[in-house]
mmCIF file of the N, C-alpha and C atoms, coordinates in Angstrom:
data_MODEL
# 
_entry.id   MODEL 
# 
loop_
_atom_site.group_PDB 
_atom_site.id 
_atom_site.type_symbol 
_atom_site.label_atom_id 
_atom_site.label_alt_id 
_atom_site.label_comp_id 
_atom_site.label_asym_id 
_atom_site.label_entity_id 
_atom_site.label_seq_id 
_atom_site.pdbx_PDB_ins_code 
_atom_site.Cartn_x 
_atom_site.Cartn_y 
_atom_site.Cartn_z 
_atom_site.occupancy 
_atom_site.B_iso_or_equiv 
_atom_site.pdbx_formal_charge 
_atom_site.auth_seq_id 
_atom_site.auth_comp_id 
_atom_site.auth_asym_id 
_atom_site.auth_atom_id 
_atom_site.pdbx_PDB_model_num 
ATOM 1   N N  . UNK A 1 1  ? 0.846   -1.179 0.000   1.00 0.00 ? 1  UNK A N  1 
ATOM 2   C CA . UNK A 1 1  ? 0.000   0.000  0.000   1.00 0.00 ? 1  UNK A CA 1 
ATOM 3   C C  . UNK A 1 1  ? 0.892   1.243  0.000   1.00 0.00 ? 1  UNK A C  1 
ATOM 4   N N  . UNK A 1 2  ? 0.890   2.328  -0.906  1.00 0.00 ? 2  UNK A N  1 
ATOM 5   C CA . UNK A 1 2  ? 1.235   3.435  -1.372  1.00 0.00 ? 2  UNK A CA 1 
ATOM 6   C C  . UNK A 1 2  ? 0.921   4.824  -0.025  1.00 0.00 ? 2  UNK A C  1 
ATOM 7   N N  . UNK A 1 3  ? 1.811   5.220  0.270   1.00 0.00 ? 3  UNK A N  1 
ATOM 8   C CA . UNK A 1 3  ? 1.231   6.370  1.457   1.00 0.00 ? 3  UNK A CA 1 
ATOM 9   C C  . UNK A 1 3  ? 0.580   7.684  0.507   1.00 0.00 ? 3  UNK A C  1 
ATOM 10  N N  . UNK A 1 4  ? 0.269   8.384  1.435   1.00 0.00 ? 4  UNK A N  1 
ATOM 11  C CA . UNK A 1 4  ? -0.059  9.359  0.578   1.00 0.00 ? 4  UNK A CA 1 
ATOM 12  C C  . UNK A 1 4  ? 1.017   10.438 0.016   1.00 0.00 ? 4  UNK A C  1 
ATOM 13  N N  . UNK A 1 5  ? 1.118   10.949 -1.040  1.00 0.00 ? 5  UNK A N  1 
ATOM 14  C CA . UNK A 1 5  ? 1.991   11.901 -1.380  1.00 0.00 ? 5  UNK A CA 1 
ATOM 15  C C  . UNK A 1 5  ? 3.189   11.062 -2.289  1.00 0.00 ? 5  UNK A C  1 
ATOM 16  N N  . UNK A 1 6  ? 3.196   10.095 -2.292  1.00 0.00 ? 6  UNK A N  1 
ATOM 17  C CA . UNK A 1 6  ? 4.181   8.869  -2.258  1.00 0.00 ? 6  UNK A CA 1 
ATOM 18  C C  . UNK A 1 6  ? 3.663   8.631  -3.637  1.00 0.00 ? 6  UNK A C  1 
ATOM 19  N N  . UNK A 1 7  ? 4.239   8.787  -5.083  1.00 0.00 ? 7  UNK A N  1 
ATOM 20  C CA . UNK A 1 7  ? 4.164   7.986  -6.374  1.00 0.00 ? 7  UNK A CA 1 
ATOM 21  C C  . UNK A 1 7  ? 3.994   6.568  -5.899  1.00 0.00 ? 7  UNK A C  1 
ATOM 22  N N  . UNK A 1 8  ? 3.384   5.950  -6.665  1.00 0.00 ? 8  UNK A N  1 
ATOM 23  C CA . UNK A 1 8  ? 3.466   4.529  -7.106  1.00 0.00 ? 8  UNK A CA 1 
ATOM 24  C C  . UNK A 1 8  ? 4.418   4.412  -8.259  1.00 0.00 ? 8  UNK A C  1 
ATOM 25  N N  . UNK A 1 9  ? 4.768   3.376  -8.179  1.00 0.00 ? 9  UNK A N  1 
ATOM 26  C CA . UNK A 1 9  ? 5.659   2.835  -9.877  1.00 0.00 ? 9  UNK A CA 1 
ATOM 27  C C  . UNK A 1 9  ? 5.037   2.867  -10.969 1.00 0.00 ? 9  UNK A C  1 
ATOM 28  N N  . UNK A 1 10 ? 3.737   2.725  -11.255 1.00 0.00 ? 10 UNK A N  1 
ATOM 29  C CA . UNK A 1 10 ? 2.928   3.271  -12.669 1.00 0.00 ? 10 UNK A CA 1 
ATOM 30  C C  . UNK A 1 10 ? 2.886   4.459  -12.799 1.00 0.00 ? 10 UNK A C  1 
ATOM 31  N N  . UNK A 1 11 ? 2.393   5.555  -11.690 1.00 0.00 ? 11 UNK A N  1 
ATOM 32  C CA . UNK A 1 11 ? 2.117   6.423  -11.676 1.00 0.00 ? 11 UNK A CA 1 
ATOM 33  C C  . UNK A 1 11 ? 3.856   7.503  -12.040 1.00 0.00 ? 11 UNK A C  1 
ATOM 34  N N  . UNK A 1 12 ? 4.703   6.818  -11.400 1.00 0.00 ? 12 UNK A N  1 
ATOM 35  C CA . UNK A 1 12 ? 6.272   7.390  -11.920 1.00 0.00 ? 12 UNK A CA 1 
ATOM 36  C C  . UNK A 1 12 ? 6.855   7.472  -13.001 1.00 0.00 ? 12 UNK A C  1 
ATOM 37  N N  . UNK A 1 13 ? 6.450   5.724  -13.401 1.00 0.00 ? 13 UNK A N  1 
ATOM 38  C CA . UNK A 1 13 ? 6.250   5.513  -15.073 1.00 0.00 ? 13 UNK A CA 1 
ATOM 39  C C  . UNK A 1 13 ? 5.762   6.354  -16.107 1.00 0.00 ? 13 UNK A C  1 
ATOM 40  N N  . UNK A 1 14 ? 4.116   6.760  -15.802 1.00 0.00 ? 14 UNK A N  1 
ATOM 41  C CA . UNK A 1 14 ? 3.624   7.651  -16.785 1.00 0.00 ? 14 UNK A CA 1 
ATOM 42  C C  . UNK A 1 14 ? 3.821   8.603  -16.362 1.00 0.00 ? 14 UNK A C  1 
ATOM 43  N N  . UNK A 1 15 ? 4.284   9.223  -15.508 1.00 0.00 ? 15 UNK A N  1 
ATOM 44  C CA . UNK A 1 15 ? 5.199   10.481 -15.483 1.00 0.00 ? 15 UNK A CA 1 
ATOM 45  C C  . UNK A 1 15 ? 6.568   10.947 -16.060 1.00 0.00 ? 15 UNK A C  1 
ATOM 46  N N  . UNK A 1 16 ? 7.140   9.563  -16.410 1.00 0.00 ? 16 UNK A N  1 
ATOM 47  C CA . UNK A 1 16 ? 8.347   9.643  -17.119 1.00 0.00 ? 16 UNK A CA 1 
ATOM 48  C C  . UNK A 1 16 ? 8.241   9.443  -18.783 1.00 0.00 ? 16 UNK A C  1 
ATOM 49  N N  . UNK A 1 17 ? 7.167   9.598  -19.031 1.00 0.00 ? 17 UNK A N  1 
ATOM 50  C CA . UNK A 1 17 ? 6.904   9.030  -20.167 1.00 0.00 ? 17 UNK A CA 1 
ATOM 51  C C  . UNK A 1 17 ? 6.272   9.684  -20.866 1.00 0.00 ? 17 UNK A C  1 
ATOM 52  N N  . UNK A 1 18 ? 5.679   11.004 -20.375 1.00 0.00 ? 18 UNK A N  1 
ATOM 53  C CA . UNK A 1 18 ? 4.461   12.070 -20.406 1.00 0.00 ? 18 UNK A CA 1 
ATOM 54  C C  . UNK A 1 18 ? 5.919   12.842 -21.587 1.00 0.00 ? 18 UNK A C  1 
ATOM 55  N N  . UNK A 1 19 ? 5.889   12.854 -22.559 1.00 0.00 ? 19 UNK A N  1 
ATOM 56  C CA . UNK A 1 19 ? 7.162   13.848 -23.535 1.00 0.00 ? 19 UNK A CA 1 
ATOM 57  C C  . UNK A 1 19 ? 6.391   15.260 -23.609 1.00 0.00 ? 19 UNK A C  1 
ATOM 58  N N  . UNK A 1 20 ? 7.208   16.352 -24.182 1.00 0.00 ? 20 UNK A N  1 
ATOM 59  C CA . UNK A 1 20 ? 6.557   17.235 -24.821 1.00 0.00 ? 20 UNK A CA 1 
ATOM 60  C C  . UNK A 1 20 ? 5.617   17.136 -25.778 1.00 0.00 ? 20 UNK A C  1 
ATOM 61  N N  . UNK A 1 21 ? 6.080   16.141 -26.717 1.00 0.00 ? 21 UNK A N  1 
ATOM 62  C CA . UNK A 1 21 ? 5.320   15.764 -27.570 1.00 0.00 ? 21 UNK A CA 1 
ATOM 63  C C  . UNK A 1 21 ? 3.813   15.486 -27.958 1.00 0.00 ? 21 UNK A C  1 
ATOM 64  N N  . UNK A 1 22 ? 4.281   14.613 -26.579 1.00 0.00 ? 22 UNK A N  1 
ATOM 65  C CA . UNK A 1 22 ? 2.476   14.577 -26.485 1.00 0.00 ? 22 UNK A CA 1 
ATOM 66  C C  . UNK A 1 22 ? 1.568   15.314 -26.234 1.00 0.00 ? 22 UNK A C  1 
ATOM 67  N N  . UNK A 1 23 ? 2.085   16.238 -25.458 1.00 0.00 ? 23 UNK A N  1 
ATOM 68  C CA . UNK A 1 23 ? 1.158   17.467 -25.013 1.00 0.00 ? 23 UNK A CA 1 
ATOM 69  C C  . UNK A 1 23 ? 0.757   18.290 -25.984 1.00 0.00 ? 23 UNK A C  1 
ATOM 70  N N  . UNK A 1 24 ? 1.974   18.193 -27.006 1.00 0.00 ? 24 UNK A N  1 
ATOM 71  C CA . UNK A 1 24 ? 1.560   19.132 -28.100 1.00 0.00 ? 24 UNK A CA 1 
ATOM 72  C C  . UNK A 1 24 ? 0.668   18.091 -29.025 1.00 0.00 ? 24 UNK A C  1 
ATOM 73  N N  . UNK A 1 25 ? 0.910   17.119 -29.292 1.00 0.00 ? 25 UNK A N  1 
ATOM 74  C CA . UNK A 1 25 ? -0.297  16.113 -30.239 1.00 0.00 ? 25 UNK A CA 1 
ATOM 75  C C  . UNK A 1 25 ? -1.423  16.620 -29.564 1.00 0.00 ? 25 UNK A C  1 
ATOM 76  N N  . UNK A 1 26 ? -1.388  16.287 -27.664 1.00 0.00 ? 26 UNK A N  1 
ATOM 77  C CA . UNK A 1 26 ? -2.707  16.156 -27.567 1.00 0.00 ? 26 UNK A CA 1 
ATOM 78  C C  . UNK A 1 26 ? -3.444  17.884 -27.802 1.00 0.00 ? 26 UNK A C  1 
ATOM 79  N N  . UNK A 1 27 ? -2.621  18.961 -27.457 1.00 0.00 ? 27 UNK A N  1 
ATOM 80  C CA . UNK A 1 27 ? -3.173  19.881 -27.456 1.00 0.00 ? 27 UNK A CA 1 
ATOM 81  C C  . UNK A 1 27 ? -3.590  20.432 -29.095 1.00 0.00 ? 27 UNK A C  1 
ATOM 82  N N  . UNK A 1 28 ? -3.023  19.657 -29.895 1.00 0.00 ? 28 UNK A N  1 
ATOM 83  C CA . UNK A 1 28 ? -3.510  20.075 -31.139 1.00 0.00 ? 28 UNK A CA 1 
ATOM 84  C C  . UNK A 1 28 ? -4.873  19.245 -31.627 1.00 0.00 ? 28 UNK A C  1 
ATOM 85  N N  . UNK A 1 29 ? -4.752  17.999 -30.875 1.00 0.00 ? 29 UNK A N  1 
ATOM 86  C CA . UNK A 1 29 ? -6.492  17.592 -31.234 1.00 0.00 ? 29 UNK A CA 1 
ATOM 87  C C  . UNK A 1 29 ? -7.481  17.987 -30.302 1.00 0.00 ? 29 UNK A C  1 
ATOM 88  N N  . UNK A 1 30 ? -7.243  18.785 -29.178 1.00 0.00 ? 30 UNK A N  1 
ATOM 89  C CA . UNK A 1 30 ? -7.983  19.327 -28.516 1.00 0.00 ? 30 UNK A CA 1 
ATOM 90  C C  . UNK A 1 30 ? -8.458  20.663 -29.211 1.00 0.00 ? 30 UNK A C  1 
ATOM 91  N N  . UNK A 1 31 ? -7.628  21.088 -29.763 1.00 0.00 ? 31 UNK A N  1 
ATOM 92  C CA . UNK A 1 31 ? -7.972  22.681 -30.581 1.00 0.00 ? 31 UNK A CA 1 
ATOM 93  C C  . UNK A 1 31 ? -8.658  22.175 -31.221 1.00 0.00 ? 31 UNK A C  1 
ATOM 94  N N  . UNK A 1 32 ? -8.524  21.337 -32.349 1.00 0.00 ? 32 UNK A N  1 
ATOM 95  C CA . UNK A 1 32 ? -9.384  20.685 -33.874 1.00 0.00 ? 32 UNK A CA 1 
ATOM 96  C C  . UNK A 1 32 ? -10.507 20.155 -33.652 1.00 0.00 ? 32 UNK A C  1 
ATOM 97  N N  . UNK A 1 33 ? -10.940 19.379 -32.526 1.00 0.00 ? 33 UNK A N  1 
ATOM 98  C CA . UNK A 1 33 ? -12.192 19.479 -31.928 1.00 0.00 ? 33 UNK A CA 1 
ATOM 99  C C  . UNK A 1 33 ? -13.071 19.776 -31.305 1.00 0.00 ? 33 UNK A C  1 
ATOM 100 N N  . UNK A 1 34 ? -12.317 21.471 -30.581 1.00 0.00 ? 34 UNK A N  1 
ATOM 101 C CA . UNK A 1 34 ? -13.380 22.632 -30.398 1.00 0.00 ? 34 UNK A CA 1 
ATOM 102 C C  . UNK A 1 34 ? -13.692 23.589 -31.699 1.00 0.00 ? 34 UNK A C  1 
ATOM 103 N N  . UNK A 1 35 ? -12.307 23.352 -32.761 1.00 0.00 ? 35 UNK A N  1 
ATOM 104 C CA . UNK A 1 35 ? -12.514 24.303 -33.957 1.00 0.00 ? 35 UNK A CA 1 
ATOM 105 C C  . UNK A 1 35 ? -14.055 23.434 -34.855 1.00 0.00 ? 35 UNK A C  1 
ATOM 106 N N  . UNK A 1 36 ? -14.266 22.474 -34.294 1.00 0.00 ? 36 UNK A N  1 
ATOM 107 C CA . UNK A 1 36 ? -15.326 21.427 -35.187 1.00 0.00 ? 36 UNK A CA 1 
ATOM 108 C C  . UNK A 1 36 ? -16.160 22.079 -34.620 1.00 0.00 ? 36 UNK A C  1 
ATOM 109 N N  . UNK A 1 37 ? -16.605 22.549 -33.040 1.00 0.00 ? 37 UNK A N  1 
ATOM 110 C CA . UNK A 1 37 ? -17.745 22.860 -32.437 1.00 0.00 ? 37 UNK A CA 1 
ATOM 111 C C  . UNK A 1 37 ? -18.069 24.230 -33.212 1.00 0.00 ? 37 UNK A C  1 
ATOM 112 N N  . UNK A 1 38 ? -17.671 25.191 -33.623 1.00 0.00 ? 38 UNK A N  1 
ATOM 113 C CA . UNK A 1 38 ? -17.732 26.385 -33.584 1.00 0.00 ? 38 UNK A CA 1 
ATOM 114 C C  . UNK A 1 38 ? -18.509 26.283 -34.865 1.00 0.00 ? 38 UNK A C  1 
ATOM 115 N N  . UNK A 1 39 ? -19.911 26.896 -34.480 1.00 0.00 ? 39 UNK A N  1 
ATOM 116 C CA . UNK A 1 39 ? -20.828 27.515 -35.483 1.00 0.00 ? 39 UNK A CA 1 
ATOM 117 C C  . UNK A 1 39 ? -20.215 29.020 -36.498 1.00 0.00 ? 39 UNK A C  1 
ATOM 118 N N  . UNK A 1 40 ? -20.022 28.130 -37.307 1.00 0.00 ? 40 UNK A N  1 
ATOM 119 C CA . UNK A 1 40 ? -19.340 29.063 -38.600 1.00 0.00 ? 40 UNK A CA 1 
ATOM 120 C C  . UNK A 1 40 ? -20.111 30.157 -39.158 1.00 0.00 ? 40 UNK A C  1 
ATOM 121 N N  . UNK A 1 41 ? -19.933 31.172 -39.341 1.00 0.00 ? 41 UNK A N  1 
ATOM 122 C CA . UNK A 1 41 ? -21.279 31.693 -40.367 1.00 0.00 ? 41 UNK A CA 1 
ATOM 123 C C  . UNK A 1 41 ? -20.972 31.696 -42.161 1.00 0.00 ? 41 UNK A C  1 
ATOM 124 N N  . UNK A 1 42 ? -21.724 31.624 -42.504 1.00 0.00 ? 42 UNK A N  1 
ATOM 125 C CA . UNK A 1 42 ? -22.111 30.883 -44.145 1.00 0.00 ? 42 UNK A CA 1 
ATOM 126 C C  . UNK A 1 42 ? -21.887 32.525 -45.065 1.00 0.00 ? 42 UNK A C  1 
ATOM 127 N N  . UNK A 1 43 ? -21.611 31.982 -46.134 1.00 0.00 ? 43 UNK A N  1 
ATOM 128 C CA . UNK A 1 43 ? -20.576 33.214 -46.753 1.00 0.00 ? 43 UNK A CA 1 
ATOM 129 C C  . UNK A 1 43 ? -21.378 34.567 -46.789 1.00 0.00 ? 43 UNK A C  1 
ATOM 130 N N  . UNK A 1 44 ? -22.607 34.766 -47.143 1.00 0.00 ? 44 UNK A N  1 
ATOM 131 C CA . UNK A 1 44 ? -23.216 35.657 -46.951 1.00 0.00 ? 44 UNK A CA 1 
ATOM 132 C C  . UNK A 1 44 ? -23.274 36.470 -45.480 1.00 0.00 ? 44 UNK A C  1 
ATOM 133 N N  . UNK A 1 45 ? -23.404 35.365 -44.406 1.00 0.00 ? 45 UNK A N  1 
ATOM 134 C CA . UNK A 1 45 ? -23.225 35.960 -43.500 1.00 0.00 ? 45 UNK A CA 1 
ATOM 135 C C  . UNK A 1 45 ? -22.374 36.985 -43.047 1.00 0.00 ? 45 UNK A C  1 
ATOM 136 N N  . UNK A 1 46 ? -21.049 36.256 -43.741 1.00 0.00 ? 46 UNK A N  1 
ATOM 137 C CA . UNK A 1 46 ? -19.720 37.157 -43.266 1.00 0.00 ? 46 UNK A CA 1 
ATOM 138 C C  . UNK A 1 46 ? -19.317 38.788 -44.092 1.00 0.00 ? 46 UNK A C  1 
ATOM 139 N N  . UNK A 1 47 ? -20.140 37.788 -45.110 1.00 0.00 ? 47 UNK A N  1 
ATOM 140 C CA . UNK A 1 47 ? -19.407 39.572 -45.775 1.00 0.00 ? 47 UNK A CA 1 
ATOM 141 C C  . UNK A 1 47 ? -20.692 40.595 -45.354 1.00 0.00 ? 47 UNK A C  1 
ATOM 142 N N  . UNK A 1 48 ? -22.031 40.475 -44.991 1.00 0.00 ? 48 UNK A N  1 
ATOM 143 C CA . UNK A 1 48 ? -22.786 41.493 -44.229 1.00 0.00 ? 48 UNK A CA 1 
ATOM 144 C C  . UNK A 1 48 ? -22.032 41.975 -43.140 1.00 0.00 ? 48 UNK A C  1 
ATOM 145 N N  . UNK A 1 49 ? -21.527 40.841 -42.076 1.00 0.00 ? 49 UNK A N  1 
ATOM 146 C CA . UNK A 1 49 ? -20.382 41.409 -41.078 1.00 0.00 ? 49 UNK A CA 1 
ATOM 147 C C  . UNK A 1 49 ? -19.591 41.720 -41.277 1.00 0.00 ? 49 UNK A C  1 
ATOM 148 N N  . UNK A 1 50 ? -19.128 41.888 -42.298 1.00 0.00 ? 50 UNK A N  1 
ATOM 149 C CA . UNK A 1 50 ? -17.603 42.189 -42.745 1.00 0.00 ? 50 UNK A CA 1 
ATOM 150 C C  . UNK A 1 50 ? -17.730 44.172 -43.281 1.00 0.00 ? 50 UNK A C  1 
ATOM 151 N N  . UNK A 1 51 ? -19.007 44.092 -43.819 1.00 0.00 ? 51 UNK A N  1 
ATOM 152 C CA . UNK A 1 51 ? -19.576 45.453 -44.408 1.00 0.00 ? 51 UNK A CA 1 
ATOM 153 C C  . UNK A 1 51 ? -20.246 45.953 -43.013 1.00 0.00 ? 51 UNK A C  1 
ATOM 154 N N  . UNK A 1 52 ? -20.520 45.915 -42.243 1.00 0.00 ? 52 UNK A N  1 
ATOM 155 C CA . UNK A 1 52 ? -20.986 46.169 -40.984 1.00 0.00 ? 52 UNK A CA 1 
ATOM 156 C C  . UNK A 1 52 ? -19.285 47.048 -40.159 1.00 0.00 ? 52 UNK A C  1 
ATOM 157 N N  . UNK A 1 53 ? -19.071 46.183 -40.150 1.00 0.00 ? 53 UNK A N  1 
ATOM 158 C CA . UNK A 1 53 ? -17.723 45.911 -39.555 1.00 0.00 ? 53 UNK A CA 1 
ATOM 159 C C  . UNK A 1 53 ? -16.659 47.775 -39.974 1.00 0.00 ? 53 UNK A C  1 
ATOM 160 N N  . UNK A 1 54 ? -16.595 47.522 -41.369 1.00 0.00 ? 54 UNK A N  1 
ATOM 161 C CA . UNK A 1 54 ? -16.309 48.762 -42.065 1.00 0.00 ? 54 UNK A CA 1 
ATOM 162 C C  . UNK A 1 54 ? -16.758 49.906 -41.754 1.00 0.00 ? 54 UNK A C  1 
ATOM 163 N N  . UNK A 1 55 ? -18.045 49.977 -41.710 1.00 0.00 ? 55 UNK A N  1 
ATOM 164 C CA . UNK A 1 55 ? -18.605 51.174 -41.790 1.00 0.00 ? 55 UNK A CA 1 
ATOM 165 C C  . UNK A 1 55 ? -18.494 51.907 -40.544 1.00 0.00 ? 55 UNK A C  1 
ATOM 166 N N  . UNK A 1 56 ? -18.556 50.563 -39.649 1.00 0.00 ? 56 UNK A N  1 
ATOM 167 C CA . UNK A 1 56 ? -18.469 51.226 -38.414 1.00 0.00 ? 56 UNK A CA 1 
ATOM 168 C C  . UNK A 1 56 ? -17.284 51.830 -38.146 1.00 0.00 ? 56 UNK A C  1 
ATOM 169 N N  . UNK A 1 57 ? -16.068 51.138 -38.747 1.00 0.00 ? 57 UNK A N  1 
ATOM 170 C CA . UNK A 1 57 ? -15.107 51.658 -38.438 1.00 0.00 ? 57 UNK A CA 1 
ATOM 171 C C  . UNK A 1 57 ? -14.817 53.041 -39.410 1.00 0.00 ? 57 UNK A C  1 
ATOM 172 N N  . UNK A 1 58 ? -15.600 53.205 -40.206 1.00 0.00 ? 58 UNK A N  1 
ATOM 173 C CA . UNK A 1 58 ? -15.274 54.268 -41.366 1.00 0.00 ? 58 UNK A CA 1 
ATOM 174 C C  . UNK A 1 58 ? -15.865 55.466 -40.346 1.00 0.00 ? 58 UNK A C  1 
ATOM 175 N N  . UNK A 1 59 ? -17.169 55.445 -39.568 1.00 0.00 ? 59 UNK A N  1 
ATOM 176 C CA . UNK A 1 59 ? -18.090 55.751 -39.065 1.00 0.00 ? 59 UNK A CA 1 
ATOM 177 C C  . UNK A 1 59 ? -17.087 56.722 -38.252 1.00 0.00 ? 59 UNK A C  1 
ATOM 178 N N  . UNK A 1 60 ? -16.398 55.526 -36.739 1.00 0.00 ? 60 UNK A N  1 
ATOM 179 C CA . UNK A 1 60 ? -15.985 56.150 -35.670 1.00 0.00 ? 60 UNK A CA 1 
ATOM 180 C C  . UNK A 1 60 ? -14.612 56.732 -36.315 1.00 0.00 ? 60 UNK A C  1 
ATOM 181 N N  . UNK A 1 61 ? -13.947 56.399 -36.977 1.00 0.00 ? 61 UNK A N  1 
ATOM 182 C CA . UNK A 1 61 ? -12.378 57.175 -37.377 1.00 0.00 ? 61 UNK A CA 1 
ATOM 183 C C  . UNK A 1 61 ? -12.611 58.847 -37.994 1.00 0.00 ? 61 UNK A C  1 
ATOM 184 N N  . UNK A 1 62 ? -13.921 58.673 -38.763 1.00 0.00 ? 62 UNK A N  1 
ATOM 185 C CA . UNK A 1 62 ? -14.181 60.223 -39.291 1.00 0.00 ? 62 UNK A CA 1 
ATOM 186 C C  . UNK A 1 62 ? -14.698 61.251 -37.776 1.00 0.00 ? 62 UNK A C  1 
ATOM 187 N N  . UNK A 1 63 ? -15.593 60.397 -36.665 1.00 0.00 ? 63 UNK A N  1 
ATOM 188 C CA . UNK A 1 63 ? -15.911 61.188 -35.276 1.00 0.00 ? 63 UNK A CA 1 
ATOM 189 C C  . UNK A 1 63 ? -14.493 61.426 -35.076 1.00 0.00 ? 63 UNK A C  1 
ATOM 190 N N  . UNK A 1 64 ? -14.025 60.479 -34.493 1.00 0.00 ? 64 UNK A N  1 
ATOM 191 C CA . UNK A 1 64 ? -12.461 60.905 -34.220 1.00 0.00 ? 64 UNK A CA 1 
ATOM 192 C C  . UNK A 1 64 ? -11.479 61.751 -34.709 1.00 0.00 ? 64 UNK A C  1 
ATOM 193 N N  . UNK A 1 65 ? -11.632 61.645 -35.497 1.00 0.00 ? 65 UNK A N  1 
ATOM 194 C CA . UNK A 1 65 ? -10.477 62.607 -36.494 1.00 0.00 ? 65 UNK A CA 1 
ATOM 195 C C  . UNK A 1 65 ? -11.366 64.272 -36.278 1.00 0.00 ? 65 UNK A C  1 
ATOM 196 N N  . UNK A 1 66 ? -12.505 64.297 -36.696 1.00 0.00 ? 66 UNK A N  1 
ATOM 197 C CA . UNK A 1 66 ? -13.595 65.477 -36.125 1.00 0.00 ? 66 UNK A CA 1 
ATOM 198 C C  . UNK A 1 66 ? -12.906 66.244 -34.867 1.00 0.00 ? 66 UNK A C  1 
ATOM 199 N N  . UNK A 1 67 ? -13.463 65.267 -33.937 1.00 0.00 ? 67 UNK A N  1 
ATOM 200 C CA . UNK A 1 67 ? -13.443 65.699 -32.560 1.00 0.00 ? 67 UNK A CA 1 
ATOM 201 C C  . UNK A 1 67 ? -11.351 65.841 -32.394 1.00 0.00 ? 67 UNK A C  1 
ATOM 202 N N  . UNK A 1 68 ? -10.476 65.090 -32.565 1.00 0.00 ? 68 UNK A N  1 
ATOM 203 C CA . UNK A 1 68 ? -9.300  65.777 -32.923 1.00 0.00 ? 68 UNK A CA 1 
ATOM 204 C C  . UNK A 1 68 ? -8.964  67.333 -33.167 1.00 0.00 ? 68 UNK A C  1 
ATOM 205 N N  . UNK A 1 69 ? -9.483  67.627 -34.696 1.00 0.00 ? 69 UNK A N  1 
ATOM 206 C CA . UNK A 1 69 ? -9.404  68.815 -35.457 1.00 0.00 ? 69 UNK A CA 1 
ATOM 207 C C  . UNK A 1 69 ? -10.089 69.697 -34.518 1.00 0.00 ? 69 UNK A C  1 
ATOM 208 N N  . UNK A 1 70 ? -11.257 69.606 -33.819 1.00 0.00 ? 70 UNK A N  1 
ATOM 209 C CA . UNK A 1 70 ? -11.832 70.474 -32.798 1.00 0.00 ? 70 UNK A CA 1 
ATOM 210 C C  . UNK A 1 70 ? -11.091 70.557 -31.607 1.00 0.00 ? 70 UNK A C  1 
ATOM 211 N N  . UNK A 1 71 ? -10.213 69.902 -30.578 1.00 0.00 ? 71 UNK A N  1 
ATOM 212 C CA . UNK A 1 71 ? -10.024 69.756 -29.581 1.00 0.00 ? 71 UNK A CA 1 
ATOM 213 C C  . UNK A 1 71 ? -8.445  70.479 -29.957 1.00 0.00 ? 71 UNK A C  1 
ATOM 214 N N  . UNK A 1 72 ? -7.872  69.968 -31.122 1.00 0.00 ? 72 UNK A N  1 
ATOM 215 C CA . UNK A 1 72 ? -6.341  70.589 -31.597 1.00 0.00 ? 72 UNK A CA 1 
ATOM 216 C C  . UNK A 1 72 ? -6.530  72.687 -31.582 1.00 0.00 ? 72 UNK A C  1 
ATOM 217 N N  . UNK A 1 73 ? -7.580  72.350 -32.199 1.00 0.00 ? 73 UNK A N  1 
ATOM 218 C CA . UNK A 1 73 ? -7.965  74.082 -32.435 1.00 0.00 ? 73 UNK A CA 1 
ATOM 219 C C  . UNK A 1 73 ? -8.305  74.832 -30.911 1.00 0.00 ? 73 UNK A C  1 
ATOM 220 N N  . UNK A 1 74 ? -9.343  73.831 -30.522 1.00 0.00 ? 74 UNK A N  1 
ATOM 221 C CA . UNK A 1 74 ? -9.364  74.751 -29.009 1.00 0.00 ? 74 UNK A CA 1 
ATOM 222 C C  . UNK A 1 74 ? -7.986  75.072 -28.209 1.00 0.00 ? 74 UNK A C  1 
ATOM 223 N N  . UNK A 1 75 ? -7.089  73.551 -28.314 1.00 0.00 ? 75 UNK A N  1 
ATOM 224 C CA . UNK A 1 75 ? -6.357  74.085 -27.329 1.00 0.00 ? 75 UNK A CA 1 
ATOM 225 C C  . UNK A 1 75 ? -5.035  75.271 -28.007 1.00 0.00 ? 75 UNK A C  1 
ATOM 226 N N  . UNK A 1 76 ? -5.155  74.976 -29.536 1.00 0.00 ? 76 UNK A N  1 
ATOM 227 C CA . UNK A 1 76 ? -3.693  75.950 -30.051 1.00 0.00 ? 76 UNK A CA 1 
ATOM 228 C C  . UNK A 1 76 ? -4.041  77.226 -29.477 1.00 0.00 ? 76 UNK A C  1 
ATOM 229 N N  . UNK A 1 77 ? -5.972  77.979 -29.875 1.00 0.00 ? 77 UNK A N  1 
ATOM 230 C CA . UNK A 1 77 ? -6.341  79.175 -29.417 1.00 0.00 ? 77 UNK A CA 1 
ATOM 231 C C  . UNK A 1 77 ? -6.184  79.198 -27.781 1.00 0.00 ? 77 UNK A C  1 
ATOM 232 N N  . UNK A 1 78 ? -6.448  78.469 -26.956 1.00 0.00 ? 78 UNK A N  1 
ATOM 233 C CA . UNK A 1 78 ? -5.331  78.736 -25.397 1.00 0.00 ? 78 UNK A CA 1 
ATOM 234 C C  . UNK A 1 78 ? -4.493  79.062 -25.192 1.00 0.00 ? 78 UNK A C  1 
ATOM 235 N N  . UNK A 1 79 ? -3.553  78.552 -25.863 1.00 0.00 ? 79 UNK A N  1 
ATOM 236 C CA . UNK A 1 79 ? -2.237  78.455 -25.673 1.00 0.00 ? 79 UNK A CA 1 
ATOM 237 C C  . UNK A 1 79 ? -1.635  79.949 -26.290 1.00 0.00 ? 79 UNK A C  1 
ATOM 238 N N  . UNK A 1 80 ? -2.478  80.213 -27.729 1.00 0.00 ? 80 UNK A N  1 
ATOM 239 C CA . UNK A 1 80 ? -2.168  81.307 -28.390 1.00 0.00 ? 80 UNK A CA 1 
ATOM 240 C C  . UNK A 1 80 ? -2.238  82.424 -28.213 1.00 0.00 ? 80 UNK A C  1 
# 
């Protein structure tokens, strides 16, 4: 009987035996069969999100750049 804290000889075994390797095999079929779970969206889908996606960003970069050109001007006339 094994105390506690105390390996057994199998248990030392597959500890000596555990490579990098495997971790990386196993962690690569662990990825490939959550990448299977993942509800894809279908080509139409993506390019609506993809045009979504744009605009918004076309959207907030022109506020930004706005509010820039306004905030640059207030502070040059402070300073000036």
């Amino acid at each position: 009987m094994a105390q506690k804290g105390i390996k057994t000889t199998k248990q030392s075994q597959k500890a000596q035996t555990h490579r990098p390797e495997g971790r990386i095999a196993r962690w690569w079929r662990e990825t490939i069969g959550e990448l299977r779970k993942v509800n894809w969206p279908t080509t139409p889908e993506a390019l609506r999100l993809t045009r979504i996606v744009l605009i918004v960003m076309l959207l907030m970069s022109l506020m930004l750049g706005l509010f820039d050109f306004i905030f640059s001007r207030l502070l040059a006339l402070i300073i000036a």
